[in-house]
C-alpha positions in Angstrom: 118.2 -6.7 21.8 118.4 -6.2 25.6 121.1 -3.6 26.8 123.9 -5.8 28.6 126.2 -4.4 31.3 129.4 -6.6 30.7 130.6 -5.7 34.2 127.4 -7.1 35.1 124.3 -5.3 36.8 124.8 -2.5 39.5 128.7 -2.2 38.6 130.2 0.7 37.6 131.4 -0.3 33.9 134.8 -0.5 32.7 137.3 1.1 34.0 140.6 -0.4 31.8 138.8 1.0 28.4 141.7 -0.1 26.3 142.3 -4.2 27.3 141.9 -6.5 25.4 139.5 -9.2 26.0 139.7 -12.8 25.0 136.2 -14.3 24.6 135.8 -18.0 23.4 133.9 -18.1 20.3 134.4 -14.4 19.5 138.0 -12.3 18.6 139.9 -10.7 20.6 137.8 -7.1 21.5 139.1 -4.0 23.3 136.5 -3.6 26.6 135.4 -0.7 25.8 134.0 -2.2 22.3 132.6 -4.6 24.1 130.7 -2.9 26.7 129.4 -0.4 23.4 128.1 -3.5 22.0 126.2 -4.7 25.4 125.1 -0.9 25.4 123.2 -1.4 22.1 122.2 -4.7 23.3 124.4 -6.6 20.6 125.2 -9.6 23.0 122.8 -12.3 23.3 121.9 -12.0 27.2 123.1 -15.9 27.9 126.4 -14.6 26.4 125.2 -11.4 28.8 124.8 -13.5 32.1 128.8 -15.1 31.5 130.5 -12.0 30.7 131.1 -10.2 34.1 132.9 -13.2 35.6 135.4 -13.2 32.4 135.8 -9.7 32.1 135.6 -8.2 35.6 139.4 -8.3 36.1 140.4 -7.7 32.8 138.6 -4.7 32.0 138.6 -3.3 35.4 135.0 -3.3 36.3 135.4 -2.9 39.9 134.9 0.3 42.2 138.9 1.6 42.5 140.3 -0.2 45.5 142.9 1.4 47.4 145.4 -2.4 48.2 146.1 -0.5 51.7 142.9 0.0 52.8 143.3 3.8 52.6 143.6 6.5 49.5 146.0 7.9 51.8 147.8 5.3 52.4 150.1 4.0 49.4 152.5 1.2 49.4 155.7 2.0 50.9 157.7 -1.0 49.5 156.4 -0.6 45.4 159.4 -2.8 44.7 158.6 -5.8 47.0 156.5 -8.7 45.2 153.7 -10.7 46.4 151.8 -14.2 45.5 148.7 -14.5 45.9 147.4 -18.7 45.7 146.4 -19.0 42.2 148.0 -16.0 40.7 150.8 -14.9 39.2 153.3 -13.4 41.6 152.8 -9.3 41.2 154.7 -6.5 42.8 153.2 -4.3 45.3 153.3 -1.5 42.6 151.4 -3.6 40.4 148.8 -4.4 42.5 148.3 -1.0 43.7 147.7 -0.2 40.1 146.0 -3.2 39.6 143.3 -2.1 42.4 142.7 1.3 41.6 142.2 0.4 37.9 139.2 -1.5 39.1 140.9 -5.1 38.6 140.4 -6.4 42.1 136.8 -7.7 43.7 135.0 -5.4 45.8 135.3 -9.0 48.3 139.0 -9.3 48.1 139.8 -5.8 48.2 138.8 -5.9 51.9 141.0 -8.5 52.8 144.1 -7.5 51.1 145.3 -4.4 53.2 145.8 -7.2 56.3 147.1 -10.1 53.4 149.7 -7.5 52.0 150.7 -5.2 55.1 153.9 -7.3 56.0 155.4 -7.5 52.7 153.9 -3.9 51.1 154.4 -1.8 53.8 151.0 -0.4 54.2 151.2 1.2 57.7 155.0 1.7 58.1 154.5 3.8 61.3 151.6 4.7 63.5 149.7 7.2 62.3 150.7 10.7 63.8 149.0 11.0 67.3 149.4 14.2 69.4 151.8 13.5 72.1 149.9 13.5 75.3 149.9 16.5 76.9 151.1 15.9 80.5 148.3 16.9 82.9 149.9 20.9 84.1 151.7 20.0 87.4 149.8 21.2 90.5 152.2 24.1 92.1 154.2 22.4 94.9 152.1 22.5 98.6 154.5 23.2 101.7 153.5 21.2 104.2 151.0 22.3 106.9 153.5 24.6 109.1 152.8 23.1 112.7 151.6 25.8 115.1 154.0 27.1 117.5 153.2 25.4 120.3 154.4 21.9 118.9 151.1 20.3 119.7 150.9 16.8 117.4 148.8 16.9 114.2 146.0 15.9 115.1 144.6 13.0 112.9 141.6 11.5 114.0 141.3 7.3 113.1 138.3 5.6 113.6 139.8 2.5 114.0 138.7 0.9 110.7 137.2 -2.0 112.5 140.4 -1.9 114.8 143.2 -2.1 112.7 145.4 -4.7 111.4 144.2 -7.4 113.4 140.3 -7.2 113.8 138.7 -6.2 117.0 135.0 -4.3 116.4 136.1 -0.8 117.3 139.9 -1.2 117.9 140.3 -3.7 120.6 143.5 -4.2 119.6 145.6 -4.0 116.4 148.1 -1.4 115.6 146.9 1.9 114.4 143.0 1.4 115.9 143.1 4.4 118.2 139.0 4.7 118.9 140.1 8.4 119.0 143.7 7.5 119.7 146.6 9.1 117.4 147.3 12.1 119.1 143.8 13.6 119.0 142.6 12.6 122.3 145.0 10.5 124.2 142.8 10.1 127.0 141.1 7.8 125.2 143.8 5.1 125.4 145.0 5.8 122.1 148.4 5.0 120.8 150.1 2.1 119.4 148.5 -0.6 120.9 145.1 0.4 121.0 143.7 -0.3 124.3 140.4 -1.1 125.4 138.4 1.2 123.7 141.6 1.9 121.3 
C-alpha cells in the first residue's frame, strides 16, 4: 500500500504519541499506532485523505506553538480560563500545553497571542528597554561679557520684510531696523523703524 502521513502531507507527524484516537469504523488506536500503520501503508489512502482533519488536534500534529506568540514569553495568569466559540472552556495552562504539544493549527496559533493576551497575561509589562540616556548636558555658557566701554550688542536685523507689520525692507513695523538695533543707528533704526528702518 501507499505510505500515509496521518498528520497529513508536509506536517511534522505526531507529536502526542500516546492519545488515543477514536476513528469511526475502526477501535480506539494510540496515534502513534496509527501513524506506524500509515508508515507501512496499512490505511487505504481515501481513509488516508480524512485522517489529518480527525487527528490533527488529537495527536498533536502541529509545529509546537508558543499560545503567547513568543517561547519566551509564557502565560503569566496559568490559572485564568478561557473559551474559545465552539470549544470547551480551557485554562491558560492548558492551552499553553495544548499548543506546544502540537494540538493547535499553524492558522489559529497566530491569532491566539492577541485573542488570549487580556485574560492570559502574555505581555504583563513592556519588554525591558534601556532608559534613555539623557543627551550629556552642554557645560553652562556665561554670557558674552560686554566690553568695557558699554557699547550695545550689536545685533544686526535685516528687517525680515520689515517686521510685524509688512513693509518691503522695514517701512515700518516694530523690530525692522534696515540696519537699525543698535548696530548702526544712523540708519534710522530703533523701535519704529523709520524710513529705511
Amino acid at each position: 500500500g501507499i505510505p500515509c502521513n496521518i498528520c497529513g502531507e508536509d506536517m511534522e507527524g505526531v507529536g502526542i504519541p500516546d492519545a488515543v484516537i477514536d476513528i469511526p469504523g475502526l477501535d480506539p488506536i494510540r496515534c502513534d499506532e496509527l501513524e506506524s500503520l500509515g508508515m507501512e501503508g496499512e490505511i487505504a489512502p481515501g481513509v488516508c485523505r480524512r485522517l489529518p482533519g480527525l487527528v490533527n488536534r488529537i495527536c498533536g500534529c502541529n509545529p509546537p506553538c508558543p499560545v503567547c506568540g513568543d517561547e519566551d514569553l509564557p502565560v503569566q495568569n496559568p490559572d485564568a480560563v478561557v473559551e474559545f466559540p465552539g470549544e470547551d472552556e480551557m485554562t491558560c495552562a492548558e492551552l499553553e500545553e495544548a499548543g506546544l504539544a502540537g494540538q493547535i493549527p499553524e492558522g489559529q496559533c497566530e491569532r491566539l497571542p492577541m485573542f488570549i493576551d487580556s485574560v492570559c497575561g502574555c505581555n504583563p509589562t513592556p519588554p525591558p528597554t534601556r532608559p534613555p540616556t539623557p543627551p550629556p548636558t552642554p557645560p553652562p555658557t556665561s554670557p558674552p561679557t560686554p566690553s568695557p566701554t558699554g557699547a550695545p550688542i550689536c545685533v544686526p536685523s535685516y528687517g525680515k520684510k520689515g517686521g510685524k507689520k509688512g513693509g518691503y525692507y522695514g517701512y515700518g513695523g516694530k523690530k525692522g531696523g534696515y540696519y537699525g538695533n543698535d548696530c548702526n543707528p544712523g540708519y534710522y533704526g530703533g523701535k519704529k523703524g523709520g524710513y529705511y528702518g
